[in-house]
N, C-alpha and C positions, 0 to 999 in steps of 0.2 A: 597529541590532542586528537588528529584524524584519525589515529589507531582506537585511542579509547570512545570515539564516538560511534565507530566501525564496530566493537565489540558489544554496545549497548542494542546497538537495531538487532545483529543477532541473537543476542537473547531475546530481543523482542519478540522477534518470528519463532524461536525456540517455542518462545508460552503460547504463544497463538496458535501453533501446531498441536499444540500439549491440549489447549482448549478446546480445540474442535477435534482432535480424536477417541475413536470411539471407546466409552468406557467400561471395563470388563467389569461386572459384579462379581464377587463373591459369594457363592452362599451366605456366609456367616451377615454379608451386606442387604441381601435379600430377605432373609429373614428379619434382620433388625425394620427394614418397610414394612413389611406383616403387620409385625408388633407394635408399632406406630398405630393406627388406628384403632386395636385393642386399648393398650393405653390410654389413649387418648378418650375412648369411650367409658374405660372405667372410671376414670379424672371426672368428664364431666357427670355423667350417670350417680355418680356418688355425691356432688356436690348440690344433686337436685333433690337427690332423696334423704340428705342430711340436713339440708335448711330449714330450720324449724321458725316460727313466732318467738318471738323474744318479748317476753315480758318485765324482767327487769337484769338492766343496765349497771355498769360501772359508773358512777357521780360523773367523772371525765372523759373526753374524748384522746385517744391516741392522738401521739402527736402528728402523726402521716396520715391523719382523719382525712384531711381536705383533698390531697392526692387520688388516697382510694374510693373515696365520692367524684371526683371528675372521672375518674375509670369508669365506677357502675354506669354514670348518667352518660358516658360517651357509647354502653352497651346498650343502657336503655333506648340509645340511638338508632340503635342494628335492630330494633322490633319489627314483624313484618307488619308493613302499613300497605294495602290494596292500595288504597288510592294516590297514595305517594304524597300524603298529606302534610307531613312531619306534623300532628297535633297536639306533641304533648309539649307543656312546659312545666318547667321546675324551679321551685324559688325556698331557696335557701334561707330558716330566719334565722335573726341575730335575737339578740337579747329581749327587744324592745316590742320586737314582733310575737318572740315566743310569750312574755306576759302579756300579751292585748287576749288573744286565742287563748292562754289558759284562763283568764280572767271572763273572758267571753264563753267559755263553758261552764265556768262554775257560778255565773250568773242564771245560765240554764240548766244548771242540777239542782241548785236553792230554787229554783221556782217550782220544780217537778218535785224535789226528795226534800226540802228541807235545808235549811240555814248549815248544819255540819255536815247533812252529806254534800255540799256544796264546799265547803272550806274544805273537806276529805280526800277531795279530787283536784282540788286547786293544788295543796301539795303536794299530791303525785305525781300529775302531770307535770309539773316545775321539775322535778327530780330528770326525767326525760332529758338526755344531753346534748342529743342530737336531731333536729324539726329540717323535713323538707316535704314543702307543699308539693302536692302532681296536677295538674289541671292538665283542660282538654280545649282547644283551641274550635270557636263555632266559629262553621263556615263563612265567609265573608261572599260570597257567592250571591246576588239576590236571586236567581233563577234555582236554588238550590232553598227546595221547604222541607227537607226530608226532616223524619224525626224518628227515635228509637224505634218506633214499631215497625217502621219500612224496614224488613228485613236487606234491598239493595240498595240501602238509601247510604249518605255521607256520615250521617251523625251516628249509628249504630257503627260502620266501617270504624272510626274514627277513636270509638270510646274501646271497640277490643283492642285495638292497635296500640292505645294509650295502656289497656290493663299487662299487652304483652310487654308493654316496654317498662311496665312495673318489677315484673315477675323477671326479665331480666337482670333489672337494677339489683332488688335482692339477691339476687344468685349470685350476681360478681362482689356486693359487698358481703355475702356468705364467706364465699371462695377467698377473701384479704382478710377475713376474720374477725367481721364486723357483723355483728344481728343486724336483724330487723322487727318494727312491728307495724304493718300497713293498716290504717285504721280508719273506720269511716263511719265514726259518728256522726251524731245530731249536727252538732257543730261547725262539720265540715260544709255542711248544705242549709247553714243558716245565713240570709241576706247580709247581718253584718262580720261574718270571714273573712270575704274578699275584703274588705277594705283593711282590717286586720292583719292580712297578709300583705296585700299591696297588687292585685289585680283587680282589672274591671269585669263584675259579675258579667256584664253584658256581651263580653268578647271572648268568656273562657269562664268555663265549670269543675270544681271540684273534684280529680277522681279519687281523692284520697290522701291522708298525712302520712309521710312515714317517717318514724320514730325510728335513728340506727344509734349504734354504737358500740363498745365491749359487752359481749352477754356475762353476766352474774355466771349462770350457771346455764345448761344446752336442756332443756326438754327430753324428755324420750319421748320415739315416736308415737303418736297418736293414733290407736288401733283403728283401722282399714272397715268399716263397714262392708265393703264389697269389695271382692277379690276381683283378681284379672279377666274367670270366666263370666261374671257377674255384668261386667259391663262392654266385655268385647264378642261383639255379633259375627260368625262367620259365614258369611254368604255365598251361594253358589253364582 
């Protein structure tokens, strides 16, 4: 037993030596580092300029839906926020909530367009398989009166931080193979939404519905009005 306990410390100190000596590379190991960051760059680079709008969806949701919706909203997490706000919230609806909202816009398209363009869009949007509201969390701050025009203010800080952490969320449900379409109708910035969804207007604002799910079919990309020289300034 003392023999065999004796043999185990030394292999101990074996790996521990093994661990803290220093490690030769390789070329061939050296090179595979390089390429690591290329890689890496083409993965994401690609994944930003192939996410398209998705307009129509598969009737059903995958069944690893909800998995790769806690991924995006845990990236949407990683958005850069200045002020270290965390203001975005997310609310996932169920059944009950997505017919309040669709019913509550087809009430506002029969008042605007008419009795069947309102039944028109009630259908459609039912179709939709997958609803998560984005709201932006106002300040609770009383010393804090900033509002969008203050360019240093809290409440513009707050609502790009919330739009990055949209444009996150999309990308990671791009990248698990899931569309999107981030929408920001009438509806969304109508008084009775929030209740509809289940927030208080007073404590947090609308930045928009996104609609995910399996896309039908991928868009092709959307021709580029201005190229790269068009809008990058190079300055002395």
């Amino acid at each position: 037993m003392k023999t065999f306990l004796g043999g185990c410390a030394l292999m101990l100190l074996i790996r521990s030596a093994c661990a803290f000596a220093p490690a030769t590379q390789s070329p061939s190991s050296s090179t595979q580092l390089h390429a690591r960051p290329q890689a890496r760059f083409r993965e994401v680079q690609g994944n930003i300029l192939t996410r398209r709008t998705i307009n129509e969806f598969e009737p059903t949701l995958p069944s690893n839906w909800e998995r790769s919706l806690e991924r995006a909203i845990e990236a949407a997490m990683y958005a850069p926020n200045h002020k270290r706000s965390e203001p975005w919230r997310f609310y996932l609806l169920g059944p009950k909530s997505i017919e309040k909202v669709c019913k509550l816009n087809a009430e506002m398209v029969t008042t605007k367009k008419g009795e069947a363009a309102g039944e028109k869009k009630l259908e459609r949007w039912l179709q939709m398989p997958g609803w998560l509201v984005v709201t932006c969390a106002k300040s609770n701050d009383a010393a804090d009166d900033s509002t969008m025009d203050d360019p240093m203010g809290l409440a513009r800080e707050d609502y790009a931080a919330c739009c990055c952490a949209v444009q996150n969320l999309c990308l990671s449900l791009s990248a698990q193979g899931l569309g999107t379409k981030w929408t920001t109708g009438a509806v969304n910035f109508e008084e009775r939404f929030a209740e509809a969804v289940g927030f208080e207007s007073d404590d947090e604002y609308t930045v928009g519905t996104i609609w995910f799910g399996t896309p039908l079919k991928k868009p092709s990309p959307p021709g580029k009005k201005k190229g790269l020289e068009d809008v990058l300034r190079r300055m002395e």
